[in-house]
N, C-alpha and C positions, 0 to 999 in steps of 0.2 A: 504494500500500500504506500503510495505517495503523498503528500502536503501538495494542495493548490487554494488557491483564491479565483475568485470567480465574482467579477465585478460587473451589476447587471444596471442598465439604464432604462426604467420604466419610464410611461406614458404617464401624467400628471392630467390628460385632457380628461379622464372619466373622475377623478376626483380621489382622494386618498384610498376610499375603501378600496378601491381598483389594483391602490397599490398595492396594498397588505392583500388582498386575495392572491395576487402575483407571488409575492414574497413567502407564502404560506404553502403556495403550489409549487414553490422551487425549494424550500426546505424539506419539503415532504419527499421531493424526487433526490433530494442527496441522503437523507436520513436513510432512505431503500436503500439506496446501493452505494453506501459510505459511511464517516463517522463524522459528524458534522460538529464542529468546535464553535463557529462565532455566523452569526445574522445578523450586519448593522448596519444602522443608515449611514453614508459617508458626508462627512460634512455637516454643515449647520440645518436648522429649520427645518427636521427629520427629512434629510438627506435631499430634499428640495433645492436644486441648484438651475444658474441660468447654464445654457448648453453656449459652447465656444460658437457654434455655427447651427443653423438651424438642421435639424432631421424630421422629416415628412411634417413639412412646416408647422413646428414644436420648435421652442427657443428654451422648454424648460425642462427638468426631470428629475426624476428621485431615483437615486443611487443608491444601491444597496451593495454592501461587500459582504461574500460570506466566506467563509475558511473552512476547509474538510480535507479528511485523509480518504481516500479511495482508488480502485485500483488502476489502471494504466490507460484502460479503456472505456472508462464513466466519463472522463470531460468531456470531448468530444461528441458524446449523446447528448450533454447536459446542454451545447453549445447548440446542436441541432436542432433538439427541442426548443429550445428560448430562440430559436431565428427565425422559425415559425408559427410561434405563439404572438395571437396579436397582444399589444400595446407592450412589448419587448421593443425597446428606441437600436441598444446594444446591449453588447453581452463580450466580455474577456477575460480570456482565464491565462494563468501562468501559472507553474510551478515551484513551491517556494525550495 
């Protein structure tokens, strides 16, 4: 099992609940098939930040960072799932 972080950029346009349903649905998918350490907003104003440049004309969003150990071949699903799932803005993972 590996250490990643996986730093997701929600949709802000439906409104917070949206977020945390997001956020709730992506802990659940590492919780399966991983061991999941940390779920937090990044940044100020529960993780509400202006975006550098607009994405699907959105200038805002809520950043979530979460930390997990799993195995070699979970990110990549995790990364396809969330790039397909609406109000997903982005999605990045790296290996610590």
């Amino acid at each position: 099992m590996n250490n990643y972080e996986t730093m997701f950029v929600f949709s802000v346009k439906k409104g917070e609940e949206s977020v945390k349903a997001l956020e709730e649905k992506f802990v659940e998918l590492v919780s399966k098939n991983g061991t999941l350490e940390a779920s937090v907003p990044f940044g100020g104003n529960d993780g509400v930040r202006t975006l550098a440049y607009p994405i699907d004309d959105e200038t805002t969003g809520a950043y979530v960072l979460m930390t997990y150990a799993s195995a070699p071949e979970f990110p990549a699903e995790l990364e396809r799932i969330a790039k397909i799932t609406d109000g997903v803005l982005r999605v990045l993972t790296i290996r610590k």
